[in-house]
C-alpha positions in Angstrom: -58.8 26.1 -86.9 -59.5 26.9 -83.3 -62.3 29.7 -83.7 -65.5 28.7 -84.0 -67.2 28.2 -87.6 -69.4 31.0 -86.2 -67.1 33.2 -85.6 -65.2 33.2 -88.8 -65.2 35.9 -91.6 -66.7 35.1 -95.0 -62.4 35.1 -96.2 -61.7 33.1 -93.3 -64.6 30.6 -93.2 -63.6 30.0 -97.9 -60.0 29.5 -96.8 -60.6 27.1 -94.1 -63.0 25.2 -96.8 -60.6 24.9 -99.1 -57.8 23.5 -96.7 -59.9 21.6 -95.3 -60.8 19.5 -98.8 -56.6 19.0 -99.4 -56.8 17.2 -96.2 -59.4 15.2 -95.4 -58.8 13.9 -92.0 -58.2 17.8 -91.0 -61.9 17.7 -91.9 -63.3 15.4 -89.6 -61.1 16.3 -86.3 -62.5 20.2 -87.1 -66.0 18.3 -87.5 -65.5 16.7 -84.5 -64.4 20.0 -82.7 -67.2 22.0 -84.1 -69.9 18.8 -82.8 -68.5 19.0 -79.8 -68.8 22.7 -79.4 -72.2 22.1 -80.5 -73.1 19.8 -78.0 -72.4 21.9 -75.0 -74.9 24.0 -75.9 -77.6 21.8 -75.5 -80.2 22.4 -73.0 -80.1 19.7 -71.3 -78.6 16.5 -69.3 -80.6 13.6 -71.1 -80.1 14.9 -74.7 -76.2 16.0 -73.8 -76.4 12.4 -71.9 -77.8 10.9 -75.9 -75.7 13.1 -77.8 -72.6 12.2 -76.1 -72.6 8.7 -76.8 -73.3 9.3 -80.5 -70.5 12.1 -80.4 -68.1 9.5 -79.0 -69.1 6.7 -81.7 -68.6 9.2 -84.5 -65.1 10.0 -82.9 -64.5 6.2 -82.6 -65.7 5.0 -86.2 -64.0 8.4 -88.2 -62.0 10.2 -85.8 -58.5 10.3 -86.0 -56.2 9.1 -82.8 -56.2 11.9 -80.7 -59.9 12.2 -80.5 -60.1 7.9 -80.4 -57.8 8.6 -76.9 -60.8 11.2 -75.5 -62.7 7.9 -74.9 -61.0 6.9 -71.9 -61.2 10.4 -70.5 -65.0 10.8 -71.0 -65.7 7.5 -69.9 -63.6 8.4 -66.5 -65.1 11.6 -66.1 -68.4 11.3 -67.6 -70.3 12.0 -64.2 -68.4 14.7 -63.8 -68.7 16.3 -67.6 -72.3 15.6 -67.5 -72.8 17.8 -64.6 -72.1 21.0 -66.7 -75.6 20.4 -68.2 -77.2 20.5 -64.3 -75.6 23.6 -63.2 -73.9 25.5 -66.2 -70.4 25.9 -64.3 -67.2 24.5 -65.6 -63.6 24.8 -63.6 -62.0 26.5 -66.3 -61.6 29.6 -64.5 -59.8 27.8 -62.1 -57.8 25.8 -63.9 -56.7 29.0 -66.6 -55.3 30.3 -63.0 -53.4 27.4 -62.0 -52.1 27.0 -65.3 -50.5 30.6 -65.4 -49.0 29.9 -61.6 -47.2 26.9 -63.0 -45.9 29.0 -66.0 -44.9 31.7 -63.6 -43.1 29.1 -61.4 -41.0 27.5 -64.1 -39.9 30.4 -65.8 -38.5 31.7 -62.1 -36.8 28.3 -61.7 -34.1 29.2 -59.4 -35.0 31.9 -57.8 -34.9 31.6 -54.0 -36.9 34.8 -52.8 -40.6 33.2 -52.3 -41.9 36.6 -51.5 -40.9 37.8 -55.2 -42.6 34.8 -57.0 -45.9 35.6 -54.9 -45.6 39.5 -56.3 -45.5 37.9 -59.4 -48.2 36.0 -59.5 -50.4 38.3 -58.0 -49.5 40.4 -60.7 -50.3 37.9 -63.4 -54.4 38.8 -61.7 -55.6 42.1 -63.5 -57.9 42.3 -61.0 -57.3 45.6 -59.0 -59.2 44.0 -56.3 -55.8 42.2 -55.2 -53.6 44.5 -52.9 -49.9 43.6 -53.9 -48.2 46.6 -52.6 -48.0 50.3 -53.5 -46.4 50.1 -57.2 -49.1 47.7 -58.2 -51.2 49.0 -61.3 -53.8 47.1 -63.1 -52.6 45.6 -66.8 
């Protein structure tokens, strides 16, 4: 459900087909997943600017709840989104990063040595770049 129709083996790509006509609103939000992957591949800011818009009326008219609350968020950060197709960069480097801090940080709930929890998550890097101390070894 997550890969890409792209990336899916012939036995994969038959299986997901036939799941996918037992439940027919599965259909559309995968639909909706792959136009959406789709569209961030466009070339550029007026067509992803056109396409958007009929993207979000599909999702509005067919879609099922979760992708009828996405409206909200593009409408919010629609500048922002729209940007991509200007420069090509996203923050999901970023945010992959601050997500595995936070994971790191509630998983040592309790712990009181600070110095520990920064070993840690310098250690969650496997970039070798990042000095952490003599037993540090890449992953």
């Amino acid at each position: 459900m997550l890969k890409g129709a792209e990336r899916l083996s012939k036995e994969k790509s038959k299986a997901l087909g036939e799941l996918l006509a037992s439940y027919p609103e599965l259909a559309e939000a995968w639909s909706l997943k792959e136009a959406f992957r789709a569209w961030y591949r466009l070339p550029d800011r007026k067509s992803a600017e056109r396409e958007l818009l009929l993207w979000e009326k599909r999702a509005m008219r067919e879609g099922p709840p979760e992708f009828k609350a996405l409206s909200s968020m593009l409408t919010n950060w629609r500048e922002e989104i729209l940007n991509y197709f200007d420069h090509r960069l996203t923050n999901g480097f970023l945010e992959g990063k601050n997500n595995r801090i936070k994971t790191i940080t509630r998983v040592a709930y309790g712990y009181r040595d600070v110095e520990n929890l920064r070993l840690c998550i310098l250690m969650s890097n496997r970039r070798s770049t990042i000095d952490a101390g003599p037993h540090y070894h890449t992953i």
